[in-house]
C-alpha positions as CSV (number, residue, x, y, z in Angstrom):
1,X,10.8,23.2,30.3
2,X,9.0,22.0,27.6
3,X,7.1,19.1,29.1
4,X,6.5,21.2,32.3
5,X,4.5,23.8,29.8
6,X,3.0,20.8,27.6
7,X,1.7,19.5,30.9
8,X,0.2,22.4,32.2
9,X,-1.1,23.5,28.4
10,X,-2.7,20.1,28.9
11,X,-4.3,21.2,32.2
12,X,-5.9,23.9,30.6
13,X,-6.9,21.6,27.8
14,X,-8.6,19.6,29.5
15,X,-10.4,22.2,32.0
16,X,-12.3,23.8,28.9
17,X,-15.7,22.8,29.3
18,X,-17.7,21.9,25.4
19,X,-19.3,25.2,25.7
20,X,-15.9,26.7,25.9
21,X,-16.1,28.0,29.9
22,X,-13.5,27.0,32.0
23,X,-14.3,24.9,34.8
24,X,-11.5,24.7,37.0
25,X,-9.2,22.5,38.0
26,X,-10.2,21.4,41.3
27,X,-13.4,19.8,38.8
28,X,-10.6,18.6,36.6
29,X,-8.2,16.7,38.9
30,X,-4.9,15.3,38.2
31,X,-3.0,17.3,35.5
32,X,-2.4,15.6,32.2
33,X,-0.6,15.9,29.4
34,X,-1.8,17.7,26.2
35,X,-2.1,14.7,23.6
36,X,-3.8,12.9,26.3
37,X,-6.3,15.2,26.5
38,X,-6.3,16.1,23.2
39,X,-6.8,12.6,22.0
40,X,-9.8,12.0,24.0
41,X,-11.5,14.9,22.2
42,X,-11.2,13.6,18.3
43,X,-13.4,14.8,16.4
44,X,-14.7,17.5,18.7
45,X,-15.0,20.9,17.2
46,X,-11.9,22.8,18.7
47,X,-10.2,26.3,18.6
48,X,-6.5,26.3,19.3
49,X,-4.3,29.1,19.6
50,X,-0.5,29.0,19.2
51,X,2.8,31.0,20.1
52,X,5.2,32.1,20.0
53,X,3.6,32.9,16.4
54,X,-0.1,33.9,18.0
55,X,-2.7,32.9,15.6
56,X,-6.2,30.9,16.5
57,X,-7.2,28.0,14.5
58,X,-10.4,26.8,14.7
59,X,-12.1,23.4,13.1
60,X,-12.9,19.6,14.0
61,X,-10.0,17.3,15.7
62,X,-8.7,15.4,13.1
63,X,-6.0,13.3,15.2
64,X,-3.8,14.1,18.0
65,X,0.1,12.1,17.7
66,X,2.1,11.4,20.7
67,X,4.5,9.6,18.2
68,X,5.2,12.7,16.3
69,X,3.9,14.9,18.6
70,X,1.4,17.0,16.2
71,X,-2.5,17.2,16.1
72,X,-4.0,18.1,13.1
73,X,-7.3,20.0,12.3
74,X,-9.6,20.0,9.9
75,X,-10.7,23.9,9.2
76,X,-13.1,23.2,6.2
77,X,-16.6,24.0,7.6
78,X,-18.8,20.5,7.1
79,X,-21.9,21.6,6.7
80,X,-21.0,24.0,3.7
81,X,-18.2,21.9,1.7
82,X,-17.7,18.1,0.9
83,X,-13.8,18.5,1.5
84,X,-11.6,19.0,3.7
85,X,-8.7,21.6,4.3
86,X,-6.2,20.1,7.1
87,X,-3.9,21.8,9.3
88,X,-0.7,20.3,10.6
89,X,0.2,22.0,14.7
90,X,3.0,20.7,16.7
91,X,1.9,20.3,20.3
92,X,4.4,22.0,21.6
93,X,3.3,25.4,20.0
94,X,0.2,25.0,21.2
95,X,-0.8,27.6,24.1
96,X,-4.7,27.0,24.8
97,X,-7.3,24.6,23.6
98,X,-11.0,25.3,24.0
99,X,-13.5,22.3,23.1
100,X,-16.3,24.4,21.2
101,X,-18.6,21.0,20.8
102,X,-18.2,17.5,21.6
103,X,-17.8,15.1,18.5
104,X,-21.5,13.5,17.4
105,X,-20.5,10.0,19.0
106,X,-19.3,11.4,22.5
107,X,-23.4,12.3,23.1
108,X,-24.8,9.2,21.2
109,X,-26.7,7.5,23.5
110,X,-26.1,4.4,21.8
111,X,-21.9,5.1,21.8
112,X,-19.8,6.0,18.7
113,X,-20.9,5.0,15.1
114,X,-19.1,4.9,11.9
115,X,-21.7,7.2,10.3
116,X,-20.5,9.7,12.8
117,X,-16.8,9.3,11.8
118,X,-14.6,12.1,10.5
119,X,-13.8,12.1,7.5
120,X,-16.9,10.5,6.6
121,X,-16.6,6.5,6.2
122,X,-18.4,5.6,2.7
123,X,-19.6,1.7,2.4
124,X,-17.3,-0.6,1.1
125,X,-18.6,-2.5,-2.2
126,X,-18.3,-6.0,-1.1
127,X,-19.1,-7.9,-4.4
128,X,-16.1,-5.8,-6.1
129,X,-13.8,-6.4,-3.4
130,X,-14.4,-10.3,-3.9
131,X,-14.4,-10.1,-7.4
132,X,-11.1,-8.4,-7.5
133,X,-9.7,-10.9,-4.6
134,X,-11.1,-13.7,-7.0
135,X,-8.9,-12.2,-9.8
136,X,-5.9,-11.7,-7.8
137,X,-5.6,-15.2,-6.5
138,X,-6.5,-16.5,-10.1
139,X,-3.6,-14.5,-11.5
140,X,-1.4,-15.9,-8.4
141,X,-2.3,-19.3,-9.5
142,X,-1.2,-18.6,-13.6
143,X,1.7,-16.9,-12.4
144,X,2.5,-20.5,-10.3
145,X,1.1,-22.7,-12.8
146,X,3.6,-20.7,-15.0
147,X,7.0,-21.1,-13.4
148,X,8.8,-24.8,-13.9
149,X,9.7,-27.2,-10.8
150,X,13.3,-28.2,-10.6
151,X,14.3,-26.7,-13.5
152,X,17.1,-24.3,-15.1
153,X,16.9,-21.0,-15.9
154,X,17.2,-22.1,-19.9
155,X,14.1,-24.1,-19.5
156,X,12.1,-21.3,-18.0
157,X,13.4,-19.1,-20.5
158,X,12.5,-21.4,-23.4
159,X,9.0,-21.8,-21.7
160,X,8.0,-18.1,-21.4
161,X,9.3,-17.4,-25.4
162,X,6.9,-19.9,-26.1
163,X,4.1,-18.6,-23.8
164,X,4.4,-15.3,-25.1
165,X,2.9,-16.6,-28.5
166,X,0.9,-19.8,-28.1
167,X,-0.1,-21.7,-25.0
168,X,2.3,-23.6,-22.9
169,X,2.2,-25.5,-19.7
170,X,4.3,-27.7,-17.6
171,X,3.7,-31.4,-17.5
172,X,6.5,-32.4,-14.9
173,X,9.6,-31.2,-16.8
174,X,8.4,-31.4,-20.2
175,X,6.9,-28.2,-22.1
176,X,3.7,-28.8,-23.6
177,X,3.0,-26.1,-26.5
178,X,-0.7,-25.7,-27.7
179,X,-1.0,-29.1,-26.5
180,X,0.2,-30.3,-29.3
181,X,3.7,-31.1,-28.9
182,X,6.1,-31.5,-26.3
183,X,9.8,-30.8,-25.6
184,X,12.0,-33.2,-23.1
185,X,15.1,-31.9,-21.4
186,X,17.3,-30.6,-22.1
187,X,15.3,-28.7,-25.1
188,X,16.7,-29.2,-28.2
189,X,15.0,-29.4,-31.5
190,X,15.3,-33.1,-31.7
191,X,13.6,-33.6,-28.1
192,X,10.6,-32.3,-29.7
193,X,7.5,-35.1,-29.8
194,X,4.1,-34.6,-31.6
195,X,0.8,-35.3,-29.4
196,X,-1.1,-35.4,-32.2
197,X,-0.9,-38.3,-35.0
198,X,0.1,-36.5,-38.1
199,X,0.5,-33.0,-37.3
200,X,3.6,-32.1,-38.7
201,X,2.9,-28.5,-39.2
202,X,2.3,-28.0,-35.8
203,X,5.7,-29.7,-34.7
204,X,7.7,-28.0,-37.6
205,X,6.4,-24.8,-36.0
206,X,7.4,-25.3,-32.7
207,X,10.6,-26.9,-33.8
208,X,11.8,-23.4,-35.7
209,X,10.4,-21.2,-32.5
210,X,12.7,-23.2,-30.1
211,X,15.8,-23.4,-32.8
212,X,15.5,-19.7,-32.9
213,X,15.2,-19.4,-28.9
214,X,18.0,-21.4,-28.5
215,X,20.5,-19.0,-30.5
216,X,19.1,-16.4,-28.6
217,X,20.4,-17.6,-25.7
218,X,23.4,-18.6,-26.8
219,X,24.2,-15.2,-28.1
220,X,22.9,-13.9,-24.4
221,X,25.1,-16.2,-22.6
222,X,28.0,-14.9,-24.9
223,X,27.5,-11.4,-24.4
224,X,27.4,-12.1,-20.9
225,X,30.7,-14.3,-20.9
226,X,32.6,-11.5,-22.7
227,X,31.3,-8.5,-21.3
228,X,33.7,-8.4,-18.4
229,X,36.2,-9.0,-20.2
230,X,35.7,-6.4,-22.8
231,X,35.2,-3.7,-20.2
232,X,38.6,-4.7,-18.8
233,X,40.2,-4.0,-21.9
234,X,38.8,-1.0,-22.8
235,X,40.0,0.5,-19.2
236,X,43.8,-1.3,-19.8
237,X,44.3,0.4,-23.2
């Protein structure tokens, strides 16, 4: 029942002339259905009336959904207001469609244009959208450059406490920090190496920051180790 009346809803779609006048179906032909029709008439200016609840809705085509099965209008008048008010109509409550002008690009000579779109398409700014590409694949490459090859989890922890307060980079498997000293596996305080001739305060530095790093972990990796365990005794008492 319900596509029998979508069909011939779409009939009478398609039979309404842009001046609103129907023309008949003999000048019609074949009988389609009413998203068909309705989807070769986007951004015509329509009026659409709907049951069971009667009511009349007129505006410009917005989009017509044989997914879903809704078309929806825009009823904000153009010429008076910038935005737009939309209207959401399932097909299938939709009794008659009459096509009160064609959309601007359907009478182009030249065919359809952007600058005849609905809503209106605004010029992209090209130099931003490059700068911002630019940026994102710059931060894709630090985020890279930041994460160790073939090593553990420890090691990348150690590098990103250090990275959070003076520079660090990967050289192979070795941490470089402010590149001025460098720690070996497994990252100990002793694996620490000055790059500079004589710059102790820089390797006594980094020396504490990874001592304190390291019993930070440790006291993770214990709290991890006895949390399960904990839990289960708090449930068996």
């Amino acid at each position: 029942m319900a596509d029998n009346k979508r069909q011939s809803v779409g009939a009478r779609a398609s039979a309404q002339g842009p001046t609103g006048g129907a023309t008949g179906q003999g000048a019609t032909g074949a009988m389609v259905p009413l998203e068909v029709a309705l989807s070769g008439a986007i951004g015509a200016r329509v009026r659409i009336s709907t049951a069971p609840v009667a009511s009349t809705i007129e505006g410009t085509l917005f989009t017509a959904d044989p997914i879903t099965n809704l078309v929806a209008i825009d009823t904000a008048d153009g010429k008076q207001s910038q935005t737009s008010d939309y209207r959401i109509i399932p097909i299938s409550r939709i009794q008659s469609v009459q096509i009160l002008s064609l959309a601007p690009s359907a009478t182009a000579s030249d065919g359809p244009s952007f600058a005849d779109a609905v809503p209106p398409l605004h010029a992209l700014d090209i130099r931003s959208l490059k700068n911002r590409e630019a940026n994102a694949i710059a931060k894709a490459h630090e985020s890279e450059a930041r994460r160790g090859k073939g090593v553990t989890r420890e090691a990348q922890d150690i590098f990103d406490a250090f990275s959070r307060t003076m520079p660090a980079r990967w050289d192979g498997a070795k941490i470089i920090v402010a590149d001025a000293v460098s720690i070996a596996a497994p990252y100990r305080v002793d694996d620490c190496r000055s790059l500079v001739a004589g710059d102790t305060a820089a390797l006594a530095r980094v020396r504490k920051v990874l001592e304190m790093e390291r019993k930070k972990i440790e006291l993770r990796n214990a709290s991890a180790a006895i949390g399960p365990g904990a839990a289960g005794q708090r449930k068996g008492g």
